[in-house]
C-alpha positions in Angstrom: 166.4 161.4 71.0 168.8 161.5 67.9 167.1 165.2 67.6 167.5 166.3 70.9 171.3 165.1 70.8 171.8 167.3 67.7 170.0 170.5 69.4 171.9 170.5 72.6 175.3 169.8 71.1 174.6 173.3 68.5 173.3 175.1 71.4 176.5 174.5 73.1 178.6 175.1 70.2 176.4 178.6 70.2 177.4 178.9 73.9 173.4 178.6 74.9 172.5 176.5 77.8 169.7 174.0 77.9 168.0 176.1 80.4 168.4 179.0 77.8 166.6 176.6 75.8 163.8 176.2 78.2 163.2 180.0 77.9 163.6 180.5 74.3 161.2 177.8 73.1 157.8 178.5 71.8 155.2 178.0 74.8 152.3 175.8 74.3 150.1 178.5 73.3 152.0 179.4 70.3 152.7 176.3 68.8 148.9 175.8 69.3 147.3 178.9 67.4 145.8 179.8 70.1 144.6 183.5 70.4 143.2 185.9 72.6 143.8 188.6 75.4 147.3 187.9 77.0 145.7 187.0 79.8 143.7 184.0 78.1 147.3 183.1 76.6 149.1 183.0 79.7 146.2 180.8 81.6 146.4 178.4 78.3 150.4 177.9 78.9 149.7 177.0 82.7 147.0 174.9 81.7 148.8 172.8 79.2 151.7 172.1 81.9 149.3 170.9 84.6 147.1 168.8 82.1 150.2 167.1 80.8 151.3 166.4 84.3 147.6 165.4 84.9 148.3 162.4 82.7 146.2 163.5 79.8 148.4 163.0 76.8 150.0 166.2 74.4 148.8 164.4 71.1 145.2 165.2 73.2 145.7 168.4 74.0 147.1 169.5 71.0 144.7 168.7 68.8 141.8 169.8 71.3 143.4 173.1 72.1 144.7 174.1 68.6 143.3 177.1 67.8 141.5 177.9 71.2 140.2 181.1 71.9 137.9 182.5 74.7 134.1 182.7 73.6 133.2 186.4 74.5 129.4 185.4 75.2 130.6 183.0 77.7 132.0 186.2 79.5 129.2 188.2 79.4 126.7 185.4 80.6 129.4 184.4 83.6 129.2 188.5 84.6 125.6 188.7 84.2 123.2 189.4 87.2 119.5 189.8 86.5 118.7 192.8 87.6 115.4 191.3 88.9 115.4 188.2 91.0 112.5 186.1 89.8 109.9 185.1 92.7 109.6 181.4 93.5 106.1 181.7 92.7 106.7 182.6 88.9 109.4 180.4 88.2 106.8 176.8 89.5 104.1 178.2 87.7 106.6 178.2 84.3 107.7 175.0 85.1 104.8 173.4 85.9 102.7 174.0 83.4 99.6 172.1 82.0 101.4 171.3 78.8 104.2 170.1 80.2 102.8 167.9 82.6 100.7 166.4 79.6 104.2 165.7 77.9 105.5 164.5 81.1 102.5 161.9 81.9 102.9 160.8 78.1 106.4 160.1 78.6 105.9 157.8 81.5 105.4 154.9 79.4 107.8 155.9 76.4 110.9 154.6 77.7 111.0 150.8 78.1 114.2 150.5 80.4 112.3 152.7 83.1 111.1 149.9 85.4 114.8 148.7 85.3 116.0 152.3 86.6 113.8 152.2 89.2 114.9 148.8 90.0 118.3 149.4 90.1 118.8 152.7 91.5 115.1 153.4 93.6 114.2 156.7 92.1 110.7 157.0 91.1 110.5 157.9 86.9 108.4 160.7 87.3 111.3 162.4 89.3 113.6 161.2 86.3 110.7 162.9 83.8 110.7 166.0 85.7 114.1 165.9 85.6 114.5 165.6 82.4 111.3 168.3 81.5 113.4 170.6 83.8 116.9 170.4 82.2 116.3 170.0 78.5 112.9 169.9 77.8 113.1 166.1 77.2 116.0 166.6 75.6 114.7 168.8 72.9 117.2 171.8 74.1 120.3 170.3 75.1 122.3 173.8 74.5 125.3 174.1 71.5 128.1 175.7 73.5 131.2 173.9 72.8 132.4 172.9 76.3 136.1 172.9 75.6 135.9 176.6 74.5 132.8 177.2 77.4 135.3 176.1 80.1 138.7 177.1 79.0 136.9 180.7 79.1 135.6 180.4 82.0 138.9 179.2 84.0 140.9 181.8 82.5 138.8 184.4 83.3 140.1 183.1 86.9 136.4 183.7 88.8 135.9 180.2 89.1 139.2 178.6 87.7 139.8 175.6 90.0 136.3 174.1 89.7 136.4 175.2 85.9 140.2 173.9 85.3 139.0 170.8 87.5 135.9 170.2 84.7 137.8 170.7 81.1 140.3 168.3 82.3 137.4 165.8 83.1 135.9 166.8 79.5 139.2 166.3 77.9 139.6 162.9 80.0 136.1 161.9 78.2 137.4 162.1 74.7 140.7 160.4 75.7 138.7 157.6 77.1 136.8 157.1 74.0 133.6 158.2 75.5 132.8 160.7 73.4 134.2 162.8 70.5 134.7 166.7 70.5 132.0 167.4 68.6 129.8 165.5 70.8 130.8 167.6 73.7 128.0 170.6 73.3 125.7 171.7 75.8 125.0 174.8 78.0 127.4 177.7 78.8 128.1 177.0 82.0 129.3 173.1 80.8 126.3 171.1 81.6 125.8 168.6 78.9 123.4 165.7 77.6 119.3 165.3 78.2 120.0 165.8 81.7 122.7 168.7 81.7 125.5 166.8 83.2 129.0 168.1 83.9 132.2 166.3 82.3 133.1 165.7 85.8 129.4 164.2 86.7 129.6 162.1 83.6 132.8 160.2 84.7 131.5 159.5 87.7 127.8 159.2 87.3 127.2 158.3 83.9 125.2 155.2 83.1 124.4 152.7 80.3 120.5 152.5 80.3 119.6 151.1 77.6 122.8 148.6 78.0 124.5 149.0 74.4 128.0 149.5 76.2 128.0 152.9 75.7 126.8 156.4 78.2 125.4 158.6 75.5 123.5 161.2 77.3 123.1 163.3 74.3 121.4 160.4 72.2 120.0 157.9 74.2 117.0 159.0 76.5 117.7 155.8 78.8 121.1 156.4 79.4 120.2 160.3 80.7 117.8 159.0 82.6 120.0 156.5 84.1 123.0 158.9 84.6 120.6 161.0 85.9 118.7 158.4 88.7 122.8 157.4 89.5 123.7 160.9 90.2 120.3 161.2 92.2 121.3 157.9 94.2 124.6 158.8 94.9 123.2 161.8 96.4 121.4 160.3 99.2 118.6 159.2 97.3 116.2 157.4 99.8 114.4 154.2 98.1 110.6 154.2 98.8 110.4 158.2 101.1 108.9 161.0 98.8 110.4 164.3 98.2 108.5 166.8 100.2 104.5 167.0 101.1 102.6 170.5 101.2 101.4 171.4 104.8 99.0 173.3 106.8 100.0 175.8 109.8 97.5 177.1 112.6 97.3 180.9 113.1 99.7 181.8 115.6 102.8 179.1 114.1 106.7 179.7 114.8 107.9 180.8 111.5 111.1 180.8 112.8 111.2 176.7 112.4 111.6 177.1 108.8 114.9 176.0 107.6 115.8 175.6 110.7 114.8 172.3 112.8 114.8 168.8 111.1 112.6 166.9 112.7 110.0 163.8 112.2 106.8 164.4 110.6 104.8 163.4 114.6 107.0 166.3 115.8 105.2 168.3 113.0 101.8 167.2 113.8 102.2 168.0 117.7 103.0 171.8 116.3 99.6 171.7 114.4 101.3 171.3 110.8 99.3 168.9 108.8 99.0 167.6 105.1 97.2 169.8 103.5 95.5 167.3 101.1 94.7 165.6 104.5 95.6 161.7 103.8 98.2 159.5 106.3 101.7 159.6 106.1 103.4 156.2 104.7 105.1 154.9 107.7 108.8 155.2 105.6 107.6 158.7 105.4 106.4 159.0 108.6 110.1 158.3 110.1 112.4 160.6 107.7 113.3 163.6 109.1 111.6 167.0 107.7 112.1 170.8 107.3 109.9 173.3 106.8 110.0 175.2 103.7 108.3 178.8 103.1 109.1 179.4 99.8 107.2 182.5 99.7 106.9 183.6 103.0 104.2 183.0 105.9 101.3 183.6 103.1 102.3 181.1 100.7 102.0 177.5 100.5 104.3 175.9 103.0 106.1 172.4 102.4 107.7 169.4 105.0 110.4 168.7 102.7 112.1 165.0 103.2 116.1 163.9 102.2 114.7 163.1 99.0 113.9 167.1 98.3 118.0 167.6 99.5 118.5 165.0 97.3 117.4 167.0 94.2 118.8 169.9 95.4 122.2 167.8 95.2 121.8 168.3 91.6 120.7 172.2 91.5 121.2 173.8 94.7 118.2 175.7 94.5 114.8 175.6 96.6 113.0 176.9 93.2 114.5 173.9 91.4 114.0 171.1 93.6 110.4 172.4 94.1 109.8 172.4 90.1 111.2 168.9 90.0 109.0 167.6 93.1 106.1 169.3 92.2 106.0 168.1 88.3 106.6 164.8 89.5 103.5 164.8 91.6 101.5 166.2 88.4 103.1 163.5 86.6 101.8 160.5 88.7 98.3 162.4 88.9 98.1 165.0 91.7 96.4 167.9 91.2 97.7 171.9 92.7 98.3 172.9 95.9 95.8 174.0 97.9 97.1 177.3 99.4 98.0 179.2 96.3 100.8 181.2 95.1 100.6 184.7 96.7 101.4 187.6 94.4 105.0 188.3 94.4 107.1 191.3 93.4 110.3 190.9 92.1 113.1 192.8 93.8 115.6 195.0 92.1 119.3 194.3 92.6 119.4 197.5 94.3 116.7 196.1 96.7 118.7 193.2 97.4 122.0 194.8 98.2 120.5 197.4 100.4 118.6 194.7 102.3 122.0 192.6 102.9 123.7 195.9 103.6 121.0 197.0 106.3 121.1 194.0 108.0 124.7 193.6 108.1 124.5 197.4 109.9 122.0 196.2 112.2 124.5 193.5 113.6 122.7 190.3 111.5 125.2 188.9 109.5 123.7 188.3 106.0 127.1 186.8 104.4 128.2 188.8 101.4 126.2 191.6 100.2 126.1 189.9 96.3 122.1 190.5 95.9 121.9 186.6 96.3 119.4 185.7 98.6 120.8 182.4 100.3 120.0 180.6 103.3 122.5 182.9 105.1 120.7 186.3 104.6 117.4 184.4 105.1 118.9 183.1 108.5 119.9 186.9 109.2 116.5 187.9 108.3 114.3 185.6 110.4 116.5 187.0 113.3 115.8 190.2 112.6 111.9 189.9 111.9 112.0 188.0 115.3 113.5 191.0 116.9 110.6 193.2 115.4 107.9 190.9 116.2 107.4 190.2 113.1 106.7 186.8 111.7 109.9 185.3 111.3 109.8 184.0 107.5 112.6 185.1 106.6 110.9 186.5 103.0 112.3 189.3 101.6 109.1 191.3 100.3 109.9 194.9 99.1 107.8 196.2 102.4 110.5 194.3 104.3 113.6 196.0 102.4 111.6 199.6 103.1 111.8 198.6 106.9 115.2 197.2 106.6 116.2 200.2 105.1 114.2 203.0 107.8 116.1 200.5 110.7 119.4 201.3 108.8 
């Protein structure tokens, strides 16, 4: 205060103003070191301002931002689109494969606080396995990103700067709550950490003591992933005692256009001539959850009634590919054997494939969403229209015969 006193009273002697101060003192970015493209600087001074109002305090922040500087790989891999899109069919059969479902069935009995996750939060551990097989590899590969750096580059490149602003606050707010140091703080680019690829965020709220030492380390403690991870999974919508999803059988001559489409009871199923194709009873829990139809890879691949327990999953990667990788390595897990109707062969489509198609539709008056070469339940929606307008089956599976028609109709 004595300071302060001093500074004011020679600036007024100098004929300067305190808000001439203001503007002539060294923003947070320079007193920090920090260095970069002036746009980087510029999102770091905004940054500090809003944190400090956030509550976190400046001690904090400057020693975790001292120095800070955008990671140019993070950059690149943010940009990055594959210039293939990978078919459903190749990404199960690289999940699921026999030597991980070895690991995974070994595993089932290697973590002693299991039947206590599944007491406490009702989510079977061969979900939590798959899981955890899915995301790190059982925590072999965990990632070594520094997620300070990882998300300070990613919210001043400004793409996705609310949700990224919104995470390295909750990663600062970990190491200001004692949870965790800096250096513990590694994972993937993106800013997924731990055995189960949690984000900061997902870690204040999710995170969980499993093996009940008083601490959440999800980077050391395979109980404590687990348990974060069956917590996250729980909150969710997690549904105690319901499977995920079950494969099923469809007679020649079935509505393709259901898929995706109508939730409805497994009996409402049945009375469509959709039936398990491993041919046993559903539970009666089962039996009374509501289902959607899943064609993964169109009307000649295997086809799945997928439960809330499959959205569920999908709560925690919103992908269809995912969710099936964690559901079906779960079965394998507690001993069930592959599907019966096999993977067809799949081609993977160019970029340029998928833009055309999304551009074609959108010409032909089905609205795709934006043509970004994503293929989301939007441009499948606009497909199935379409095909059903062309008496075709109604899939809504983008093979590269269907972008040739889509692009002849254009």
């Amino acid at each position: 205060m004595h300071r302060r006193f001093l500074l004011k009273s020679g600036l007024a002697l100098a004929g300067l103003t305190p808000s001439v101060l203001a503007f002539a003192q060294p923003a947070p970015a320079d007193l920090l070191g920090a260095t970069g493209e002036p746009y980087f600087i510029a999102w770091l001074n905004e940054f500090y301002a809003r944190a400090a109002v956030a509550g976190l305090p400046r001690t904090l922040l400057d020693r975790e931002l001292s120095g800070l500087s955008p990671d140019p790989r993070i950059t690149a891999l943010d940009a990055r689109q594959p210039e293939f899109a990978r078919p459903v069919s190749a990404y199960v059969a690289g999940v699921v494969s026999d030597a991980r479902v070895a690991i995974g069935r070994a595993k089932r009995t290697t973590v002693p606080q299991f039947a206590a996750i599944e007491k406490t939060y009702g989510v079977p551990r061969d979900i939590l396995i798959a899981v955890w097989a899915m995301e790190s590899n059982f925590g072999v590969l965990q990632g070594d990103f520094d997620i300070i750096r990882s998300l300070a580059t990613l919210a001043a490149a400004g793409r996705r700067r609310e949700w990224a602003e919104g995470e390295l606050l909750s990663a600062l707010r970990i190491i200001a709550d004692g949870d965790a140091p800096r250096s513990r703080l590694r994972g993937s680019w993106a800013g997924a950490m731990g055995q189960t690829q949690l984000l900061p965020s997902t870690y204040l709220s999710s995170a969980a003591d499993g093996d009940i030492d008083g601490r959440r380390d999800i980077w050391g403690s395979a109980p404590d992933a687990l348990a974060s991870a069956a917590n996250l999974l729980a909150k969710s919508g997690w549904r105690r005692g319901e499977g995920w999803a079950y494969e099923v059988v469809l007679p020649s001559g079935f509505d393709y256009g259901l898929s995706e489409n109508a939730k409805e009871a497994p009996g409402w199923w049945r009375a469509k001539g959709a039936h398990k194709a491993d041919g046993t009873a559903w539970s009666p829990s089962d039996d009374a959850a509501p289902a959607m139809l899943l064609l993964p890879s169109g009307a000649r691949g295997p086809a799945f009634l997928a439960l809330p327990n499959h959205f569920a999953i999908r709560a925690y990667n919103n992908s269809i590919a995912y969710a099936l990788g964690v559901g079906l390595l779960a079965d394998r897990f507690a001993g069930g054997g592959p599907l019966r109707t096999p993977w067809p062969p799949e081609t993977p489509l160019s970029l340029t494939d998928r833009l055309d198609a999304q551009t074609a539709l959108a010409r032909l008056g089905f609205n795709p969403g934006p043509a970004d070469g994503a293929i989301g339940l939007m441009t499948r929606q606009a497909l199935r229209a379409w095909q059903k307008s062309q008496s075709l089956p109604a899939d809504g599976y983008l093979s590269p015969e269907i972008v040739a028609r889509l692009r002849r109709a254009a």
